[in-house]
MIKOLRO-311733 format. One record per atom (N, C-alpha, C, O, CB): residue in one letter; x, y, z. Coordinates in steps of 0.2 Angstrom, whole numbers, plus 5000, padded with zeros to 4 digits. Last residue first. Glycine has a CB too. Layout:
AXYZ/...
# end
This chain:
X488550584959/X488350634953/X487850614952/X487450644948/X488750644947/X488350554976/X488550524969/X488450584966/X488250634969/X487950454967/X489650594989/X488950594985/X488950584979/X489450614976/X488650634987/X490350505001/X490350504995/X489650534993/X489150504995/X490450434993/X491250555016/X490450535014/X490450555005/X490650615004/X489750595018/X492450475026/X492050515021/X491650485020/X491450425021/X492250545015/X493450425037/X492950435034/X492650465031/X492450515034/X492750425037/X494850355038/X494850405035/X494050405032/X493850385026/X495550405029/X496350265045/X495550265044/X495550355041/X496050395041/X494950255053/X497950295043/X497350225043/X496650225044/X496350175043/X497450185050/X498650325029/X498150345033/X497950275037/X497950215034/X497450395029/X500750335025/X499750325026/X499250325031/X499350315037/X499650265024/X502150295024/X501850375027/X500950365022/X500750385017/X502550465024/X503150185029/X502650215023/X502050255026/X501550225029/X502250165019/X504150185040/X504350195032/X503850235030/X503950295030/X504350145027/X503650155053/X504350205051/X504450225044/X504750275042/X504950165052/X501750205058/X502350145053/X502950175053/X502950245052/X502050135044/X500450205061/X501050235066/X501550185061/X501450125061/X501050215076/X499250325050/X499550255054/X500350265055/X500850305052/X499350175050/X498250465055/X498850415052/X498950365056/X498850355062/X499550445052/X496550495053/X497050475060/X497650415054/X497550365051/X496350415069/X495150585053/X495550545049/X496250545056/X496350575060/X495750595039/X493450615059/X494150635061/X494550575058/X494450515059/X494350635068/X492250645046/X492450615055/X493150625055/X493450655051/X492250525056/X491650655034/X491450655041/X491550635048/X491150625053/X490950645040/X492250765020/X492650715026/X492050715031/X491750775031/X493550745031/X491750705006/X491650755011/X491750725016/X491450675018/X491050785011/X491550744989/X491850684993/X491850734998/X491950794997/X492550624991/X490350734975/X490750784978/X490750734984/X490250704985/X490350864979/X489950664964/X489850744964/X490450794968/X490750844966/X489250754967/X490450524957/X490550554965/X490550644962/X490950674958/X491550524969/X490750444942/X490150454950/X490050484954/X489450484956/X490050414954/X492050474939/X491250484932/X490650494938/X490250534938/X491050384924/X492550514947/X492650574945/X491850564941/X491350604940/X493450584940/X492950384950/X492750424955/X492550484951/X492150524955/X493250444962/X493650344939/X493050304942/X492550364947/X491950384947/X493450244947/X494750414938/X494250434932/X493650404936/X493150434936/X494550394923/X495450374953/X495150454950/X494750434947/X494150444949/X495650504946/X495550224947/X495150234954/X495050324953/X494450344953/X495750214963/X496650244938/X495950224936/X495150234942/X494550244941/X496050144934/X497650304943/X497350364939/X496450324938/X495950354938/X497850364930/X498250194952/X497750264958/X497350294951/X496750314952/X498450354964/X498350104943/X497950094948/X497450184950/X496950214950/X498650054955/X499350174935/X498650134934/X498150124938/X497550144937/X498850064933/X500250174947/X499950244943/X499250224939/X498750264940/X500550284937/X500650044950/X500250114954/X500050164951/X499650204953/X500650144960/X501250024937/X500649984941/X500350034946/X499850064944/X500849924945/X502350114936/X501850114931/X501450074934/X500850114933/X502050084924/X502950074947/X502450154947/X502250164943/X501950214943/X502550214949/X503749964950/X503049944949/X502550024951/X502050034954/X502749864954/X505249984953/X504949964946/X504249964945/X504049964939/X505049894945/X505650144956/X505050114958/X504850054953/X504450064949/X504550174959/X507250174954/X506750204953/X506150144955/X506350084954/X506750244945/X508550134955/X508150104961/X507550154959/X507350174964/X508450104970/X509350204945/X509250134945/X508550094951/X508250044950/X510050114947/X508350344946/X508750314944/X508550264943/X508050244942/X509150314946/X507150394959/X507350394953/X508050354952/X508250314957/X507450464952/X505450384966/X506250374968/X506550394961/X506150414957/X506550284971/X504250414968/X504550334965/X504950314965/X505150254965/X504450324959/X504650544973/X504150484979/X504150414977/X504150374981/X503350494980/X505050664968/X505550594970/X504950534973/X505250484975/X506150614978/X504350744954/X504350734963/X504750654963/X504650604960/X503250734967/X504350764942/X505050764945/X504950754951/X505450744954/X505550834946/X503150804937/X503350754936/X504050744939/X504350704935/X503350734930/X502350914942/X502450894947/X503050804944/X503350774949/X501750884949/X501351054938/X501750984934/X502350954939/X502850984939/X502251014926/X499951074945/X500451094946/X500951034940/X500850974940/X500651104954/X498751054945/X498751094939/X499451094940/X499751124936/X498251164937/X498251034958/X498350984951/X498650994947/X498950944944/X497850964948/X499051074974/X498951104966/X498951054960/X499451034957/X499551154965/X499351104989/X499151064984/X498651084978/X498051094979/X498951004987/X500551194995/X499851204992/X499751144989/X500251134985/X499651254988/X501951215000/X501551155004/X500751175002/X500351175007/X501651165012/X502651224990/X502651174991/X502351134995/X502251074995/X503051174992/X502751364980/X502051354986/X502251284987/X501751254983/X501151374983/X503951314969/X503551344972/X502851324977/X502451274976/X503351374968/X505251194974/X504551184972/X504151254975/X504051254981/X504351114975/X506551194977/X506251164972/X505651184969/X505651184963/X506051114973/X506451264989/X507051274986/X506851264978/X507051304974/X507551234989/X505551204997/X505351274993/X506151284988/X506151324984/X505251365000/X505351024998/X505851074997/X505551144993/X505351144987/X506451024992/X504450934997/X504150975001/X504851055000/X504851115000/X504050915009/X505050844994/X504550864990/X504050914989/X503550924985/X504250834990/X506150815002/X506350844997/X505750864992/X505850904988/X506750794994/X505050735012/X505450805015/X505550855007/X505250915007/X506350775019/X504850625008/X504350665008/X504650735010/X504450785009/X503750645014/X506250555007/X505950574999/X505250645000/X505050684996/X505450474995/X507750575011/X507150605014/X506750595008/X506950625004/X507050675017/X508850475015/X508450505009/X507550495010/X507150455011/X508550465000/X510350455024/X509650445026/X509150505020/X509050565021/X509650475034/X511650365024/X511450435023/X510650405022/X510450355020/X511850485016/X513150305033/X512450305031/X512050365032/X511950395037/X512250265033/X514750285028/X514150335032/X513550305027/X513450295021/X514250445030/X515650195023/X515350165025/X514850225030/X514650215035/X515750095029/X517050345023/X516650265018/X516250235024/X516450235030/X517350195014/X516250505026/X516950455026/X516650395024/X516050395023/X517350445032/X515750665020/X515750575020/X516150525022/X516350505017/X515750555016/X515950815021/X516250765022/X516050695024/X516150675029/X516650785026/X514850925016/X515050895020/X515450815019/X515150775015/X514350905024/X514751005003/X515251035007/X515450975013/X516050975016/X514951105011/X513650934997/X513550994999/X514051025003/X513951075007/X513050995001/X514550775001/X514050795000/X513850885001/X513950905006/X513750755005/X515950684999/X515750735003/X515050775000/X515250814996/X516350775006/X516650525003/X516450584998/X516250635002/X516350635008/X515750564992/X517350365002/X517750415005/X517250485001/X517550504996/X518650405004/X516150244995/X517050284998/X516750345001/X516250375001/X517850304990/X515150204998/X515450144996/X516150174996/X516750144995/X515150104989/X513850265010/X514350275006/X514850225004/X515050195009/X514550325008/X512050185008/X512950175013/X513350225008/X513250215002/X513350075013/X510650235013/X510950215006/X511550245010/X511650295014/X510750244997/X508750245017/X509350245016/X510050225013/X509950175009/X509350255018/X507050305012/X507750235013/X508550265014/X508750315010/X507850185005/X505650375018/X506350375017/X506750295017/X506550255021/X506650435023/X504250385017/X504550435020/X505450405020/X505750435023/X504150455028/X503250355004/X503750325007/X504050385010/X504150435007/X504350275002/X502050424997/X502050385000/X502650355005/X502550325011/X501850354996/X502050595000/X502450534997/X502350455002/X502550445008/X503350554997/X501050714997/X501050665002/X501350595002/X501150545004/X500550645003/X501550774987/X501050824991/X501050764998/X501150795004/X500050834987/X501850694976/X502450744979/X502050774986/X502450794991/X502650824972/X500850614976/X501350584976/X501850634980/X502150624985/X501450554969/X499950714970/X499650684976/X500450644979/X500550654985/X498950634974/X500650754961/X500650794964/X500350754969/X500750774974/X500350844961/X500250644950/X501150684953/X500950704959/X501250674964/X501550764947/X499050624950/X499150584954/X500050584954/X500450544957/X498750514953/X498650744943/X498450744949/X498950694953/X499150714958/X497850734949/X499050714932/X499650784935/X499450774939/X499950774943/X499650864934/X498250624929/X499050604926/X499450674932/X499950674935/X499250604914/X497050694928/X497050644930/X497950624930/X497950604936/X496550604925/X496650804919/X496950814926/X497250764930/X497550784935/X496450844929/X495950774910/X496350754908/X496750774912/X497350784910/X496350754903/X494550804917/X494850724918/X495450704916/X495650644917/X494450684916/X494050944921/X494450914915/X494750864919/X495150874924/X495050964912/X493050944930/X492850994927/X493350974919/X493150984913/X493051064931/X493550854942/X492950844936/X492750894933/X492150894932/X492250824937/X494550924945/X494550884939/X494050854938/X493950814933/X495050844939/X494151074950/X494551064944/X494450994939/X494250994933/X495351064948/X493450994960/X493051034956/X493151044950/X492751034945/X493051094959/X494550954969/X494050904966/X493850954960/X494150944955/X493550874971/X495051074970/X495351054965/X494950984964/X495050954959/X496151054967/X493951124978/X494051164974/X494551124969/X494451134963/X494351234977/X494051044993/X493651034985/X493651074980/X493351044976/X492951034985/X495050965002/X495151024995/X494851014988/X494950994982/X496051014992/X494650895008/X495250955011/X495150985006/X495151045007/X496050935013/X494650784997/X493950785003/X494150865005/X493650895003/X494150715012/X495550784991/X495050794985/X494550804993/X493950834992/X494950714978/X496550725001/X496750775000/X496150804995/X496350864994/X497250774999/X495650605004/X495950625008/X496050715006/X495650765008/X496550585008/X496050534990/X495350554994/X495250584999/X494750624998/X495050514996/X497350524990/X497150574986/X496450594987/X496150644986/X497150554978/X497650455001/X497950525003/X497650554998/X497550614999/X498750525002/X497250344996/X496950365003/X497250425006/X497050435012/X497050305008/X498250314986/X497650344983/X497250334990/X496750314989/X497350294977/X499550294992/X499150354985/X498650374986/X498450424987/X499050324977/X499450205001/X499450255002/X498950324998/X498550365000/X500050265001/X499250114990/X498650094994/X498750174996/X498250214995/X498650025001/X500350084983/X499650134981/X499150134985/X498650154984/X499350104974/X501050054994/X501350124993/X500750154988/X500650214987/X502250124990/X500549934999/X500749995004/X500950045000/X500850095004/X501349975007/X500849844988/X500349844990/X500349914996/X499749944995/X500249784993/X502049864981/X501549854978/X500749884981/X500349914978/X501649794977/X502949814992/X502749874990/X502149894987/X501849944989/X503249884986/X502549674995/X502449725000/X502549814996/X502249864997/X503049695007/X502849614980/X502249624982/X502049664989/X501549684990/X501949544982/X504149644979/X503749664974/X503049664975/X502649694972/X503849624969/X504949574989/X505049634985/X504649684983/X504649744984/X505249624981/X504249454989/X504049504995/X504349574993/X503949624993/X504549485003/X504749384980/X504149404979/X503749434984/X503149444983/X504049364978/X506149404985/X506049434977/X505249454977/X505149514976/X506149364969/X506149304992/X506149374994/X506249414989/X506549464989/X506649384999/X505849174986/X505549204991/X505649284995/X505249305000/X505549154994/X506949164979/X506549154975/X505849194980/X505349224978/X506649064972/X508049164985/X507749224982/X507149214980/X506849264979/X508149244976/X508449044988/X508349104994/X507949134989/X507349124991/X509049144998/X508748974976/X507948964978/X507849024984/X507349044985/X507848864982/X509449104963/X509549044972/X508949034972/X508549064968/X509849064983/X509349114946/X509449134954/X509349074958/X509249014957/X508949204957/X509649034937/X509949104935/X509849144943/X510149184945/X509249154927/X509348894934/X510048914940/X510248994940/X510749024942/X510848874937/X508148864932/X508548864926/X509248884929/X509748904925/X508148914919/X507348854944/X507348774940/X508048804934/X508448764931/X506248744934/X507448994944/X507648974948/X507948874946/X508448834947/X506948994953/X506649024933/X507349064935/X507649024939/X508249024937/X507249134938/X505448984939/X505748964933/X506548994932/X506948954929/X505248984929/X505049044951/X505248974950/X505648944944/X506048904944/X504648944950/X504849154944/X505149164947/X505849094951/X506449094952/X504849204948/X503749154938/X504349164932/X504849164938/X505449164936/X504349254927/X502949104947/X503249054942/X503849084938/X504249054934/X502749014937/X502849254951/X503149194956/X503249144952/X503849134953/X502649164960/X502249314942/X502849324945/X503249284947/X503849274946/X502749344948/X501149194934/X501449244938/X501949254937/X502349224933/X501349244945/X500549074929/X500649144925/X500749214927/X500549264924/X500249144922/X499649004943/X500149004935/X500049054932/X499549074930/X500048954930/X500149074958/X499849034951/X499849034945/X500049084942/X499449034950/X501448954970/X501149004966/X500748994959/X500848954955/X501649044965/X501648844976/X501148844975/X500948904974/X500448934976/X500848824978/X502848764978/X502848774972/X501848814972/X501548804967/X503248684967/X503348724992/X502748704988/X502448724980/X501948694978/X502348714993/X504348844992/X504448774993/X504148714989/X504448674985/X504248774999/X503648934989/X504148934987/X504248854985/X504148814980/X504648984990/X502648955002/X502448944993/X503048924990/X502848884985/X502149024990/X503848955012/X503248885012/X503148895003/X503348854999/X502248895017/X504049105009/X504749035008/X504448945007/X504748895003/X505149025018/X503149145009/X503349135005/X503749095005/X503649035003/X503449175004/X503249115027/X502449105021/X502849105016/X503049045015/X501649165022/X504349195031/X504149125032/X503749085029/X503849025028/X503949135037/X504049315028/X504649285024/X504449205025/X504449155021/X505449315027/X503149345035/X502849345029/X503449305026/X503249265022/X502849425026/X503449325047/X502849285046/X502949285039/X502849235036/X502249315049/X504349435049/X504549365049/X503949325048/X504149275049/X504949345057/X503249505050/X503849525045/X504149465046/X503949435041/X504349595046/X502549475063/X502549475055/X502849495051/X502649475045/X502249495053/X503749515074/X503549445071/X502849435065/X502749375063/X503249415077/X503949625070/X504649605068/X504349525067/X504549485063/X505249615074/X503149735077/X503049705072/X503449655067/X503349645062/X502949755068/X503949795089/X503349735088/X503049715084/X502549675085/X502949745091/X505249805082/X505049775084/X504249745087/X504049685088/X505449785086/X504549935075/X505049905075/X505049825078/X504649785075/X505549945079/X504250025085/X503750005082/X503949945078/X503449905077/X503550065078/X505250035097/X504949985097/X504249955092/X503849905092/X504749995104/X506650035083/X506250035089/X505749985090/X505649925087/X505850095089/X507750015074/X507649965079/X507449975085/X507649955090/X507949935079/X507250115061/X507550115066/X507350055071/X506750045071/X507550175069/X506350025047/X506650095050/X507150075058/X507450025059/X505850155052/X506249925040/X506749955037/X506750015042/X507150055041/X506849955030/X505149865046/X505649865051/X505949885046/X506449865049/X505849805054/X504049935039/X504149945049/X505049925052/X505349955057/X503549875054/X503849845030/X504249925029/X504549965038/X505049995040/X503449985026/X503549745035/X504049735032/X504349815030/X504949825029/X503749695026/X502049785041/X502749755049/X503449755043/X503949785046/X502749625053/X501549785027/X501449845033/X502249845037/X502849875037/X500649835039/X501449655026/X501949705021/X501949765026/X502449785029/X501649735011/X500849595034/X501449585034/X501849625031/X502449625032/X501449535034/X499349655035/X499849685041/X500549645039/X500949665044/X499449675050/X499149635022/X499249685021/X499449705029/X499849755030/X498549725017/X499149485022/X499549515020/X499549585022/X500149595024/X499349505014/X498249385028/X498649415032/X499249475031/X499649495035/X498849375034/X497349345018/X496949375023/X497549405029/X497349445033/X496449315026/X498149265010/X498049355010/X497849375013/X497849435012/X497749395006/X498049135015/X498749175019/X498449245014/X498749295017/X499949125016/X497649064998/X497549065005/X498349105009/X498949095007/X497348975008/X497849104985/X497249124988/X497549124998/X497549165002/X496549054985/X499549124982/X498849094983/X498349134987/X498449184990/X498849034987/X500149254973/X500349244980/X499449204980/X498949234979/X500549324985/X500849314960/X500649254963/X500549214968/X500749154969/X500849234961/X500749464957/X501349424962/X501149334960/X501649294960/X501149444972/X499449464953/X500149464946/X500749454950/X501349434947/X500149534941/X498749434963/X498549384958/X499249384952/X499549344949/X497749424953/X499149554972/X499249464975/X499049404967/X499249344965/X498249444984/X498749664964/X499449644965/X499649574966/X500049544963/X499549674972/X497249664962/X497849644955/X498149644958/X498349594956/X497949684949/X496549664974/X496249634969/X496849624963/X496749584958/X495649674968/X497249754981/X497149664984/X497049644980/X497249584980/X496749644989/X497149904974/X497849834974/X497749784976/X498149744973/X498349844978/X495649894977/X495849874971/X496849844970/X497049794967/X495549964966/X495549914994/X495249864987/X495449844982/X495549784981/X494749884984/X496250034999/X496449954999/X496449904995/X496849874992/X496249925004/X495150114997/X495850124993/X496250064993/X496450034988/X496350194996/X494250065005/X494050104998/X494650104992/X494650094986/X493850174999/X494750085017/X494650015016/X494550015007/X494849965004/X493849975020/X495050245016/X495750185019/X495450105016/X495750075013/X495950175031/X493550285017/X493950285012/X494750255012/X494950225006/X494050355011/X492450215027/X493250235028/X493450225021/X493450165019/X493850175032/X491050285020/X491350255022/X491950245025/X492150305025/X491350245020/X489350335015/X489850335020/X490450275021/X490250215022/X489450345025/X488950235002/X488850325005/X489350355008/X489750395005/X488250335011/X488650124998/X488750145003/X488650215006/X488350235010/X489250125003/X488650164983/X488050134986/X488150134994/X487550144997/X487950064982/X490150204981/X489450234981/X489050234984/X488850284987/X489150244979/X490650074985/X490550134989/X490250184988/X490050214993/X490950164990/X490350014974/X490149984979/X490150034984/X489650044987/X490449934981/X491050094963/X490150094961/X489850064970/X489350074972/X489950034953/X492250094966/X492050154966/X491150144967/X490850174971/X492250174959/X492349944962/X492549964969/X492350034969/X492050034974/X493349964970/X492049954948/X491749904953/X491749914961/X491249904966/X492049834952/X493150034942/X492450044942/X491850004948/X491450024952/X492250024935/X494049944946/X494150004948/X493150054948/X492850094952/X494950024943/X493749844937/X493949834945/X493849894949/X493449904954/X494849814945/X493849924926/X493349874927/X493449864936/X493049894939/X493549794922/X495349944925/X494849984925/X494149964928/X494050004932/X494849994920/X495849824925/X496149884932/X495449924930/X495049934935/X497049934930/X495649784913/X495349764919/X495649784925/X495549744929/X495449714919/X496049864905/X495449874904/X495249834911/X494749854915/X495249844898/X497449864906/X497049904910/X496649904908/X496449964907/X497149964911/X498449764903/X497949764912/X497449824911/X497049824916/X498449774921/X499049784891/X498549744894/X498149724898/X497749674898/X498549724893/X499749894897/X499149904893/X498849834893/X498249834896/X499149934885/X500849844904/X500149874909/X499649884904/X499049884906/X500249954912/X501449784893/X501149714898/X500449794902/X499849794901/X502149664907/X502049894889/X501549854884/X501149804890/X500549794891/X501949804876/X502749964900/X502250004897/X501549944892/X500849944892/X502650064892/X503249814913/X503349874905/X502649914902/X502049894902/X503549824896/X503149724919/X502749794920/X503149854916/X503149914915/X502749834930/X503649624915/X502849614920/X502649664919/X502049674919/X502749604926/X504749634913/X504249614908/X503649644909/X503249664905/X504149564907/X505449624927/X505449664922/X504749694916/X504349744916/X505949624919/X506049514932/X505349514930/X505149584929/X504549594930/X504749484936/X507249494929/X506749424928/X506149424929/X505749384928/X506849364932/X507949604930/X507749604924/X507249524924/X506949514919/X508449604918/X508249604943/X507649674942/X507549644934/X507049654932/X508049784942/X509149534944/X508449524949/X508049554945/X507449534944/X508549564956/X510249604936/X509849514936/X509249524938/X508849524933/X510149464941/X510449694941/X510149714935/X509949654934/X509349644932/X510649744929/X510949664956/X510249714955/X509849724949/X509249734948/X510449794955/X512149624951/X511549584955/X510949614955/X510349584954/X511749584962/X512449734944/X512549664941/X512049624945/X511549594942/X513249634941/X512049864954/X512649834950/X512449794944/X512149824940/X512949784954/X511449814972/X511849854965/X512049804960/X512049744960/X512749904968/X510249764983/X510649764980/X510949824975/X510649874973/X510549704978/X509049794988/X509549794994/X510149744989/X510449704991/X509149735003/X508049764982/X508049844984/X508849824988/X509049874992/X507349884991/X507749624978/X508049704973/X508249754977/X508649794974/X507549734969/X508749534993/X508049584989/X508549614982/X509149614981/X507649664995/X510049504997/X509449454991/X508949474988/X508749444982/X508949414993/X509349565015/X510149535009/X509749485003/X509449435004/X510849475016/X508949575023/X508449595016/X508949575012/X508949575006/X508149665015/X509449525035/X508949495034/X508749505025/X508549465022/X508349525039/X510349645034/X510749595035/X510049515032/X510149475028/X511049605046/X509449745038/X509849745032/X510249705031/X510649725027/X510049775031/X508649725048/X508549725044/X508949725037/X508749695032/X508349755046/X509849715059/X509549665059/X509049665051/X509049615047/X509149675066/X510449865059/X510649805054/X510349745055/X510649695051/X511449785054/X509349995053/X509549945057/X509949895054/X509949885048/X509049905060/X508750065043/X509350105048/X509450055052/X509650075057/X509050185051/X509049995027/X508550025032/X508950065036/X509450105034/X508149965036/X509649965016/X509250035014/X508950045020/X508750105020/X508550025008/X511349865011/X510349875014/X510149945013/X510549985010/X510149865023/X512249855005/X512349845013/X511649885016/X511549915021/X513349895017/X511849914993/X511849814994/X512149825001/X512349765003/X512549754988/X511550024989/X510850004992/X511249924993/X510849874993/X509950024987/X512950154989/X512750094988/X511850074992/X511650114996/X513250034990/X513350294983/X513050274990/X512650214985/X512250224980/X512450354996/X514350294970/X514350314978/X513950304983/X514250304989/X514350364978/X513450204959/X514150184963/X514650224969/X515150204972/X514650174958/X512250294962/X512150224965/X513050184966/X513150144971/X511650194961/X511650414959/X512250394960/X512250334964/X512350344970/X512550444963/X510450474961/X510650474952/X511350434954/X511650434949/X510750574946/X510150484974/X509850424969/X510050404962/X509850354959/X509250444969/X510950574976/X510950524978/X510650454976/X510850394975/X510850544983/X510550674968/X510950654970/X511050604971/X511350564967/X511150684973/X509050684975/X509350684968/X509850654968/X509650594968/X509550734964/X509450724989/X509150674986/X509350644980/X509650594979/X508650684987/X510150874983/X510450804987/X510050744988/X510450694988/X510550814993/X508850914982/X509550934977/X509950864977/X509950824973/X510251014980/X507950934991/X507850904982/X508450864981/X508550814979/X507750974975/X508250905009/X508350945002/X507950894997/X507750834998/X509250965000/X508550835019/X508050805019/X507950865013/X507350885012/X507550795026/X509650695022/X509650735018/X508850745016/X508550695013/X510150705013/X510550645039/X509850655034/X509850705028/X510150755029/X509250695039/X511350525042/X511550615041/X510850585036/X510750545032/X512550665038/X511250425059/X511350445050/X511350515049/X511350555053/X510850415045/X510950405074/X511750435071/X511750405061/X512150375058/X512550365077/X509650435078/X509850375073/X510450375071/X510550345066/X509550375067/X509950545086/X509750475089/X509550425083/X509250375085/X509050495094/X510450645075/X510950625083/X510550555087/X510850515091/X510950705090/X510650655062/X510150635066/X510550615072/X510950565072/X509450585063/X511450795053/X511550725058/X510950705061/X510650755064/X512150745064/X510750845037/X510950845045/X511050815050/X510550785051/X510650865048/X511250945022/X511350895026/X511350885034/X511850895038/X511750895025/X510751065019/X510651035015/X510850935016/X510750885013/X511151085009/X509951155036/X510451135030/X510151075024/X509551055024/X511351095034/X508851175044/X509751175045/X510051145041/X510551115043/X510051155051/X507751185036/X508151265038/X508751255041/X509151295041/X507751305044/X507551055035/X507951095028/X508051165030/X508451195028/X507551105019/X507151025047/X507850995046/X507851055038/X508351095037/X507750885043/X505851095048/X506451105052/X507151075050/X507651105051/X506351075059/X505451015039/X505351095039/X505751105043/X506051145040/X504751135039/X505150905043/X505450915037/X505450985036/X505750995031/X505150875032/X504550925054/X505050925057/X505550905052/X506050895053/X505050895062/X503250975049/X503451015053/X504150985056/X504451015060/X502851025058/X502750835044/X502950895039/X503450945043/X503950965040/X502350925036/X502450735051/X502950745050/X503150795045/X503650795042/X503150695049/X501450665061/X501450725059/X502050765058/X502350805062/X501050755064/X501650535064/X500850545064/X500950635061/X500450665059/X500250535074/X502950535067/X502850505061/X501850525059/X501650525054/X503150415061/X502950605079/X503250635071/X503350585065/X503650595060/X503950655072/X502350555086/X502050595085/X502450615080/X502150655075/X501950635091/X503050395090/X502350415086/X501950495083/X501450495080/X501950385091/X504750465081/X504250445088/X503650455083/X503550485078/X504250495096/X505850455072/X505350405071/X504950395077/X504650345079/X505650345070/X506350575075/X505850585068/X505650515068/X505350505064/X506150605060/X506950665088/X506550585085/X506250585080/X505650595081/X506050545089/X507950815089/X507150775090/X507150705088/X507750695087/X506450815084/X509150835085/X508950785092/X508350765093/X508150725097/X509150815097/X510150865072/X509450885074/X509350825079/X509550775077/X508850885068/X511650965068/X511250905073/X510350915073/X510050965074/X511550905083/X512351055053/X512151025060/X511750975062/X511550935057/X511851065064/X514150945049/X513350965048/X513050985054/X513250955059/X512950915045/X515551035046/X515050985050/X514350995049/X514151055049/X515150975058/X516351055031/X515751075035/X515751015039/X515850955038/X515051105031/X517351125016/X517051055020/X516851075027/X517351105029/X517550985021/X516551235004/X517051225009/X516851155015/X516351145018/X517051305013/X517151194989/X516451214993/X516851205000/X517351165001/X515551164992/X518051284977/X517851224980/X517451234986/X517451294989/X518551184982/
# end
């Protein structure tokens, strides 16, 4: 039997602005002290390993996600209703009403037009030359997420900073935290109106969701935080993707080089970009009894903190962890998450980021940073906010 342990402490801040603008160096400090570590100024125990992540995720009637996922309870008291913020029976409901949407058969019939889209966005930035690759990568989710959510035309002009404030507040109740708290309340607010007004468009999410709703299978609450579920992820975590794969193909032309040399590089690349720079730096999850993790003692109701960029980063796992390697097989990287709460829409993001690659790949000779790239300050989703290159065409 393993022997039960206190974990050690780490006291730095992994949600200040400087360690979220540059968080690898203190995911590398936490797995040198263990497989488990107390964050002493978030009092959760971090799990910033493979092994234990895993774990944790392949086990959902030990560390529940229905007393929430963030590290506040204002948050998790608010998200009460979501998918992400339930188990079980409740979770399999939610998750099965819209389901459909993104099965392997439903994505084949978007991708000619993911593709198309994706060509159109590629071909404008060419012609540009120079640009923020961040506005480049933004494009093509705004253009298919808000349409197969069913989020109206009008109020997208405010979307991408309300899903942004929406991840912001599942982290700690700072001040990044809070000053974003009045869009994140903006967003729930605005759906709630669509909800109300029934003015989602036809043949969305949203009416499947109205409809569920007219037939008593869920609350009208839900009906409007179902569609924040699905459309703030959606939008934030391919956006990441793929402004980290330009990014990292800008840093690292030798493996640009790789895949226009073989485009069937295309599916390993965007594991590896995923494991190399995960979009989501972490949720967390309650223990629902009494357990103990790698030796360390759980008592019921601990909240444990899943490092997803840390674990991807794990040498324990993963040779040369911190080279980014196409060619590497990468399908185990956690960044979709795994299990029951595995990512419903990373058959959509994967659509997305692979078609924006083949695009870039058939035009762009060679992508070349010309200016200083600068993260954005968010608690969750670990993305660039500007990021200039110079596109040159083939």
């Amino acid at each position: 039997m393993p022997m039960r342990t206190k974990p050690p402490a780490y006291h730095a801040d992994l949600y200040s602005a400087s360690a979220i603008r540059d968080t690898h160096p203190h995911y590398a400090a936490l797995r040198d002290l263990g497989p488990v570590v107390w964050l002493s100024r978030q009092k959760v125990y971090a799990l910033p390993r493979y092994a234990e992540c895993k774990q944790v995720l392949l086990d959902d009637e030990t560390f529940a996600s229905s007393d929430g996922v963030a590290l506040n309870p204002v948050a998790n008291r608010v998200g009460q209703g979501t998918t992400l913020f339930s188990d079980g029976d409740d979770h399999a409901r939610r998750r099965s009403l819209l389901a459909h949407r993104l099965t392997p058969r439903a994505l084949r019939t978007m991708k000619d037009t993911v593709e198309k889209q994706a060509a159109a966005v590629v071909a404008a930035a060419v012609a540009r030359r120079t640009v923020d690759a961040v506005e480049v990568a933004t494009a093509l989710p705004m253009s298919v997420v808000p349409d197969l959510v069913g989020w109206p035309q009008q109020g997208r002009e405010h979307l991408l900073r309300w899903a942004g404030a929406t991840f912001d507040a599942l982290g700690p109740l700072n001040c990044q935290a809070v000053r974003t708290l009045p869009a994140s309340v903006g967003m729930l607010r605005y759906a709630r109106g669509v909800v109300r007004d029934r003015s989602v468009l036809d043949g969305s999410m949203g009416q499947d969701l109205l409809r569920a709703c007219d037939e008593g299978r869920i609350m009208p609450a839900e009906c409007a935080t179902m569609m924040i579920d699905y459309l703030a992820p959606s939008l934030d975590t391919t956006i990441s993707a793929i402004s980290s794969a330009l990014h990292l193909f800008a840093t690292h032309p030798e493996q640009w080089r790789l895949l226009k040399a073989d485009p069937g590089l295309v599916p390993r690349a965007v594991n590896e970009i995923v494991r190399y720079e995960s979009p989501i730096r972490g949720f967390s999850r309650t223990a629902a009894r009494d357990t103990e993790l790698a030796g360390v003692p759980l008592p019921k109701g601990s909240r444990v903190l899943v490092l997803y960029g840390s674990a991807n980063r794990d040498p324990l796992e993963w040779d040369d962890p911190d080279t980014f390697d196409i060619r590497r097989d990468a399908a185990r990287q956690l960044g979709f998450g795994q299990g029951t709460h595995g990512c419903a829409g990373q058959g959509l993001a994967r659509l997305e980021t692979s078609a924006l690659l083949s695009a870039l790949v058939a035009r762009v000779d060679r992508i070349e940073p010309v200016g200083t790239s600068e993260w954005a300050l968010n608690n969750v989703i670990h993305r660039l906010e500007s990021l200039p290159l110079e596109l040159i065409p083939a």
